[in-house]
Structures are given as structure tokens and as C-alpha cells.
N, C-alpha and C positions, 0 to 999 in steps of 0.2 A: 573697172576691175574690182573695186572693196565694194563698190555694191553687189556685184555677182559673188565676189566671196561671202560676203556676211547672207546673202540669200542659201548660199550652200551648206553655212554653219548652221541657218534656220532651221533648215530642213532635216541636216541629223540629229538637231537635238528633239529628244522622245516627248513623243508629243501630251504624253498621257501624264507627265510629273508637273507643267506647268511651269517649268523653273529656268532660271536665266543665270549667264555668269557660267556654264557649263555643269551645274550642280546637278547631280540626278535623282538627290532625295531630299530638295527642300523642305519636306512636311518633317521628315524626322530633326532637323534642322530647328525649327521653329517650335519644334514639341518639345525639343531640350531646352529652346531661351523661354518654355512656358514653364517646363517644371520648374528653374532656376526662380521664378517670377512669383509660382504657385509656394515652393517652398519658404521664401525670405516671409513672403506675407501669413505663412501657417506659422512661424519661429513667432512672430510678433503676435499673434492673434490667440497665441497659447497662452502670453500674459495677459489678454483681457478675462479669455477664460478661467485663468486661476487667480484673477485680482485679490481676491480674500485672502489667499495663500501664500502669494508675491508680500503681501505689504505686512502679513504675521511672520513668515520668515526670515526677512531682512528688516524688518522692524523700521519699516520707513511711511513716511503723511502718505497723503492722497495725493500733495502733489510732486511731490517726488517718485508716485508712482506715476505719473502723467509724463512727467519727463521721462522714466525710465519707456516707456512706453511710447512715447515720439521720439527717443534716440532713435531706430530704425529707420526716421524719415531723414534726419540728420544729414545724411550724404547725400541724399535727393536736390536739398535747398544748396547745400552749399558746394558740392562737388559736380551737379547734372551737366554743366557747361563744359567744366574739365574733363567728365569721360566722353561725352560725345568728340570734342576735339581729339582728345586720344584716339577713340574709334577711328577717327579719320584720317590720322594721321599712321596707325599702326595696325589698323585693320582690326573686324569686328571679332575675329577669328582667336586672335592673341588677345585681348583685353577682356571678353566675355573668359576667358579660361582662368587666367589670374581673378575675376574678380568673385566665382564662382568658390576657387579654391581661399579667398579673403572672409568668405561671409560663412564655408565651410569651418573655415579657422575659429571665428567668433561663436558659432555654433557649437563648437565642440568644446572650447574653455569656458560658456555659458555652464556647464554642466559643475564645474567646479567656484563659481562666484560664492562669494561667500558675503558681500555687501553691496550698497548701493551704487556705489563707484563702478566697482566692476563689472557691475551687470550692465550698468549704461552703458558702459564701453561696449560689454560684449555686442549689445543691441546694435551700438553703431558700426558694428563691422559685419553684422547679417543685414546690414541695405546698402552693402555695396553691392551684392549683384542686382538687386532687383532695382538699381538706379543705375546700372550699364544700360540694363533692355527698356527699361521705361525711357531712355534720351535713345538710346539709336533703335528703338524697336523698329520704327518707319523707316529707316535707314537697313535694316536688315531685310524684311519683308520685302523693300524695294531691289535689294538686288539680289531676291530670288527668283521674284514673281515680276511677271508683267505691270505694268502700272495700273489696268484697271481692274485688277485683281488686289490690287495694295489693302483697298481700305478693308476688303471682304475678311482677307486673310490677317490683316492687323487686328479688326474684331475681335477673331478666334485668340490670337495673345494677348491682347490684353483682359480677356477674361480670367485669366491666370490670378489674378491677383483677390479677383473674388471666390473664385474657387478654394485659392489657401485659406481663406479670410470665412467662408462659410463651414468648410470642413473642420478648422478648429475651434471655432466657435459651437460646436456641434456635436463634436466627438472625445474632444479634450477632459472636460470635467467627467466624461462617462466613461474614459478611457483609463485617464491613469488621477493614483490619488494623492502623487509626490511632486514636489515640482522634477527632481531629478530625474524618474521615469521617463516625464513628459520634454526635458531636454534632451533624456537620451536619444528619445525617439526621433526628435526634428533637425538631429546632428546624424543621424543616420538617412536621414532623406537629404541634408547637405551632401554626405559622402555620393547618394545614388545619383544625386544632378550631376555635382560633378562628373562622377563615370560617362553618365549618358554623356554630358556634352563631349568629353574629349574624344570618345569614338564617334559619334557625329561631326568631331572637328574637321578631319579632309573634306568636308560636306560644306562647312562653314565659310563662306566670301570673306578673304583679308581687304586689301586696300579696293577700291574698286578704279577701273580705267580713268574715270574722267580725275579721280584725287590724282594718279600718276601725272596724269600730263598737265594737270596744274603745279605739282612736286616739279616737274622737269621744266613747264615755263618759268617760274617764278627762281630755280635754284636752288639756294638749301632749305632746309625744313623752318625757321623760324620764320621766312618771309611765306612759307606756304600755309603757315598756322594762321597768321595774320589775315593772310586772303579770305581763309573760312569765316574770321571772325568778321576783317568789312562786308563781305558778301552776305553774310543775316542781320549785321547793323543796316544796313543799306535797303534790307527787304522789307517795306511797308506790310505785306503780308506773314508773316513771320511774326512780327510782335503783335497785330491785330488777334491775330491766332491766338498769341498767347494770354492776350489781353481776355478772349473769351472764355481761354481754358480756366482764370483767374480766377471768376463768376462760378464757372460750372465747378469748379473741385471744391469751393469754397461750400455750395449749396450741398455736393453730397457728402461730404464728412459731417457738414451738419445736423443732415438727415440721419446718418448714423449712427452719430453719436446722441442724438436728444431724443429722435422719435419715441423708442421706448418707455423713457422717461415722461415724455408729451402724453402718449395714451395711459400708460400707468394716472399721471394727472389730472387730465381733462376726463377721460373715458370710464378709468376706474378698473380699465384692463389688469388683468394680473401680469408678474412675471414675465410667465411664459406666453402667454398670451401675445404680450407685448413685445416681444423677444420672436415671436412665430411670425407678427405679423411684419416686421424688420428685416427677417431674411428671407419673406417674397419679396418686399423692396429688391434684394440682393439679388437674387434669384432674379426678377425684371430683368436687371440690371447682367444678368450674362446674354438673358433672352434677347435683348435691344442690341446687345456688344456682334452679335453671331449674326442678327437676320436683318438687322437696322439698316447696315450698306447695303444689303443685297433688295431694300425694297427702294433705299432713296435713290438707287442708281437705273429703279424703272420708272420715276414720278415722272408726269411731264411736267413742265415748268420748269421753274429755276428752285436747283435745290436747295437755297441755303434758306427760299422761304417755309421750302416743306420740315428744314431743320430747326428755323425759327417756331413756327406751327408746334413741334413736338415738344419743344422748351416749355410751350403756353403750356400745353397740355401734361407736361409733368407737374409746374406748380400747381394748376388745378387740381390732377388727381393728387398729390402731396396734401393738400388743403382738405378734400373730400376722404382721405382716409383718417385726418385727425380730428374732422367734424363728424364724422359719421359715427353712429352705434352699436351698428349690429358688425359682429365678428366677423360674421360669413363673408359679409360685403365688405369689410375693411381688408380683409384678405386678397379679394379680386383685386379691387383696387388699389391695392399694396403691387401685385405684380405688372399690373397696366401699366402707374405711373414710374414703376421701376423700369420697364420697358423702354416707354419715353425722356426717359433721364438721359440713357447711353445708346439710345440709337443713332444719333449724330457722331457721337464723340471720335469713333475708327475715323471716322470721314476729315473731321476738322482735326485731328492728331493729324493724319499721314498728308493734311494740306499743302505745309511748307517743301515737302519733300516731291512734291509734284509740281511747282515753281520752277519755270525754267532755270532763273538766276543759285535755284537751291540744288537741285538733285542730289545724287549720289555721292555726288564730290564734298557737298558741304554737308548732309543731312545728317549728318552728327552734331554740328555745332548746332545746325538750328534747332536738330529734338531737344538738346540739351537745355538751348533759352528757353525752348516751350515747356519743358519736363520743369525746369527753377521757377518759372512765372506759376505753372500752373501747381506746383506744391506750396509757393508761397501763399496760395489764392487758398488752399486745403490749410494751412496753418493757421494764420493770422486772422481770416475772415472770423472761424468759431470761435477763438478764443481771444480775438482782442475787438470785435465787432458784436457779434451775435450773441455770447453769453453776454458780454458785458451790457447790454443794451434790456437784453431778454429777462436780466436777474434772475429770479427764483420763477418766473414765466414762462416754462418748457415749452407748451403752444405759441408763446410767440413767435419763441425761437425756430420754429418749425415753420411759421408765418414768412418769418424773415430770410429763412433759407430759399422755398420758394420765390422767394423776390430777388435772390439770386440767379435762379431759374429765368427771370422774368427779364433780366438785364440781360445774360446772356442772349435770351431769343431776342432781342433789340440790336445786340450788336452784331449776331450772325446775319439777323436780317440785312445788314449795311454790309457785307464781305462778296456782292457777287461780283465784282470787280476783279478780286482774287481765285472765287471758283470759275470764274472765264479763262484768265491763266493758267489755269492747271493742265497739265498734260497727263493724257491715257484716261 
């Protein structure tokens, strides 16, 4: 009898929106947890663009501009585990709303900071939303979409973050010539995320089925928190996961942050040059996030070699755009290996959450250990590993990134055990 009912609920729900949970406009859904995504990283990326400006206004070092500048990741490392568990326990619905209206908040007394304290703060209260959706984005995606739709459709958000991250790096310095203009404006894209999401909210999945009926075996809420949390300690695949994310966030922040400086060095590229040829890196890098699932889900073979394969092939092209000398082709091969950077990455994010022992019910806690493993991997690799190793040696430091790349495709190679489990 519930098979022939759930066969019946199959069948009216519209077949053309793709979406599960009864939701009839998942894409507007997922376009609001992207602008949320898009805009925390355009707030942050406004201060790399006016770093001249930031450190003669508030009259503070370089590395007190550095810190004000990684406050934004702040909540990622130390909070990603506690919102996903939230998520799961209060649903995506109510948690993305509050933390939308938290990083609005920071956004908009940004405009009036007037030192360095307070600007830190403010920074750290605009990544609260974009560390909701980075720990349960795979957890949202999943219970809109079909599971073999997950990684396709997680691609498309997590480009959000390159997208803020390109647009203000782009548009910023040529836009406005204050800082306060340029906060005015990125506190007015707070206000419009928020709007969008909460009219998307009836749209938005709160708790899902399987959290309930673990809520209801287990009794009250603290022994069901607990469940989530043994159930990703428990899951060999889960930290594996994260353990690659480690490697790979570690290699592209590095990339990031030195390339320009690399070619400026080795190459003798200008500026802008160097700066051009850094966000086709970025640019790859949405291209691989969008089309990467949809071609690793045609290879034959086992995918996590063809994901291995792509890793190789990022460090190499990384390597051939900071040996090489001519523009044109540092260009291509700027978007190539950007490509194969994040063509895996939807895939191996929305892993744990396609885990039988994971699904819907726990894929908060688990995005959350994977979203803290893998910003730990984006922290501490560049600045407590690679600069310090690299010194005043930007090309090595480029060298060494790649080899981050290179450890990564080693340990994905070793995960098909975990893509065998995967469900959808």
C-alpha cells in the first residue's frame, strides 16, 4: 500500500521542475542560497580590491589587514560543524533565514566602522551566511533534487562564490572611489538576498523525513544531535572526503593568492596582466564547477580515476602557465587548468551526502566536518606551509601548490570504495 502511494505522489509531482520534498520551484530555491553565497564573497573581495584604501583609512599593517581580510572565513573554521548540526536539527528553511539576516546585519554597520576591531567583527558576521550554505549546501540540493542530479546542481552553487569573488575584484576599484560607497552598495545586495530568500522560503525544505524519524526514535533533541554527530564520526568516508577537500582548498587559495605575484616574478608580467591571467584561472574554475559533473557522470570507468586524472592535470597546467611566456597561451592555459581544478570538486563535496549511513538526515553534520576540514586545508596550508617554505620564492610557492593538487589526485585515486556506496 506505501509503495503504490509514494508511486502516486510520483506521479503528480510536475515532472518538468526536477524537485523532491513537494517543492515546485527548486531552482528559485537554490538561486537565492547562490546570491546569499555570491554576495558574502563580493562583501570580502571588495577589501582585496581596495586594499590601498582599507589600510590608509584605518591606518593599520599588512597584517592586520590580512586578518581583517580572513575574518570572513572565521565562522567557516570554527562554526561549520555547529550550523550544519543546526540545519539538521531546525531545518534548512529557518537557519539560512537568520543567518542571511546576521551577515545583512554585519554588512550594514561595516558602513559605519571606524577602526580595526570593528571592521573585523563586521567581516566576521558577513560569513555567517556563506558558511550555512557552504556545510549544508549538499544537504539542500539533496533534498530538492534527485540524487543524481545532486552533484550537477551543486556545481551551479557552489559557483557563487567565484562569481562574488570575480565581480568585485573587477568592478570595485572602477566602480566606486570610497570605501563607504563601495559598503554601501554590498549592504544593499545583503538587504536584496535576504528579500529573495524569504519569498523563496515556503519553497525552502525545513527538517527532512528521515531527521524526523530519527528525532522520534531516538526522543528528545539532544540524544538526536548526538546520533548525527556518531553517524559522520563513524563514517570512514566522510573524513576521507574531507581529508581531500584539505589538499584541494589548500592548493587553490594558493593559487590565488601568489599566482599573480609568481608571474609578476618569474615572467615579468605586469599588473594587470597578471591579475588577467588569474581570473581565467577563476573563470576555469566556474567552467569545471557547471560542466565537470555532467561529463564525469558519462566516463566509463571508475570515476574517482578520471577525478584523480584531472588533479594531475591541474598541477601540470598550474606549472605550464607559470613556465610559460607567451600571454596568449598563459591565458588558455590559465582557463584549462582552472577547469580541471573544480571539475571534481561538486562530485567529492556532495559524496558524504550520498552515503547510505549519511543522507538527508545527517548531511549537515557531515557538510559541516567537510566545509571545517576543508577551510582548515584553505588557511593554514598558504600561510603556515607554503609561504613559509616558499619565502620571498612566489614560483615555488605555485610549485608547491600544485603538489597539493598532486596529493589530492592520490587520495581520490584510493576513495572508489566510497564512490561504490554512493547512492543515485
Amino acid at each position: 500500500m506505501d509503495k503504490e502511494t509514494g508511486r502516486r505522489k510520483e506521479s503528480a509531482r510536475p515532472k518538468e521542475t526536477g524537485g523532491r520534498r513537494g517543492s515546485k520551484r527548486p531552482g528559485q530555491v537554490i538561486g537565492a542560497a547562490f546570491l546569499m553565497v555570491a554576495v558574502s564573497s563580493y562583501a570580502q573581495y571588495q577589501i582585496s580590491a581596495l586594499s590601498g584604501l582599507v589600510m590608509e583609512s584605518y591606518q593599520i599593517t599588512a597584517r592586520q589587514y590580512s586578518q581583517v581580510f580572513t575574518a570572513a572565513m572565521i565562522p567557516g573554521i570554527l562554526l561549520s560543524l555547529l550550523c550544519g548540526i543546526l540545519c539538521d536539527h531546525f531545518g534548512i528553511r529557518r537557519c539560512f533565514g537568520a543567518a542571511v539576516l546576521i551577515s545583512g546585519a554585519g554588512g550594514i554597520l561595516r558602513i559605519w566602522s571606524q577602526d580595526y576591531r570593528t571592521m573585523a567583527a563586521c567581516m566576521i558576521l558577513t560569513g555567517i551566511a556563506i558558511t550555512f550554505v557552504n556545510s549544508n549546501g549538499a544537504k539542500l540540493v539533496g533534498m530538492l533534487y534527485e540524487k543524481k542530479r545532486v552533484s550537477a546542481v551543486l556545481g551551479l552553487l557552489l559557483t557563487g562564490a567565484s562569481t562574488g569573488m570575480t565581480l568585485a575584484m573587477f568592478s570595485t576599484a572602477r566602480m566606486f572611489s570610497g570605501l563607504k560607497e563601495a559598503y554601501c552598495f554590498s549592504a544593499g545586495l545583503f538587504v536584496l538576498a535576504a528579500v529573495f530568500w524569504f519569498v523563496t522560503a515556503p519553497q525552502a525544505p525545513g527538517i527532512s523525513p528521515e531527521r524526523k524519524r530519527t528525532r522520534q526514535a531516538v526522543g528528545r533533541r539532544k540524544e538526536a544531535v548526538w546520533e548525527s554527530l556518531k553517524a559522520v564520526l563513524r563514517s570512514g568516508g566522510t573524513l576521507r572526503v574531507g581529508a581531500c577537500l584539505v589538499f584541494y582548498y589548500g592548493g587553490v587559495l594558493s593559487v590565488s593568492s601568489f599566482l599573480p605575484l609568481a608571474l609578476q616574478q618569474r615572467q615579468g608580467f605586469s599588473t594587470v596582466a597578471a591579475g588577467t591571467v588569474t581570473s581565467l584561472v577563476l573563470l576555469g574554475n566556474m567552467l569545471g564547477a557547471i560542466l565537470g559533473p555532467r561529463l564525469l557522470g558519462r566516463v566509463p570507468g571508475k570515476v574517482c580515476h578520471w577525478m584523480a586524472a584531472a588533479q594531475v592535470l591541474a598541477a601540470g597546467g598550474i606549472a605550464a602557465v607559470l613556465l610559460g611566456t607567451d600571454f596568449s597561451r598563459a591565458c588558455i592555459l590559465a582557463v584549462a587548468a582552472g577547469f580541471c581544478i573544480n571539475a571534481s570538486t561538486p562530485v567529492l563535496v556532495s559524496a558524504p551526502l550520498r552515503l547510505p549511513e549519511i543522507g538527508t538526515a545527517h548531511g549537515g553534520a557531515a557538510g559541516g566536518v567537510v566545509a571545517t576540514l576543508q577551510l582548515l586545508g584553505a588557511v593554514c596550508i598558504p600561510t603556515l606551509v607554503i609561504s613559509r617554505l616558499g619565502g620571498e620564492r612566489y614560483d615555488y610557492m605555485i610549485l608547491m601548490a600544485g603538489g597539493c593538487f598532486l596529493i589530492n589526485a592520490a587520495l581520490v585515486f584510493c576513495q572508489q570504495d566510497v564512490f561504490e556506496r554512493m547512492e543515485g
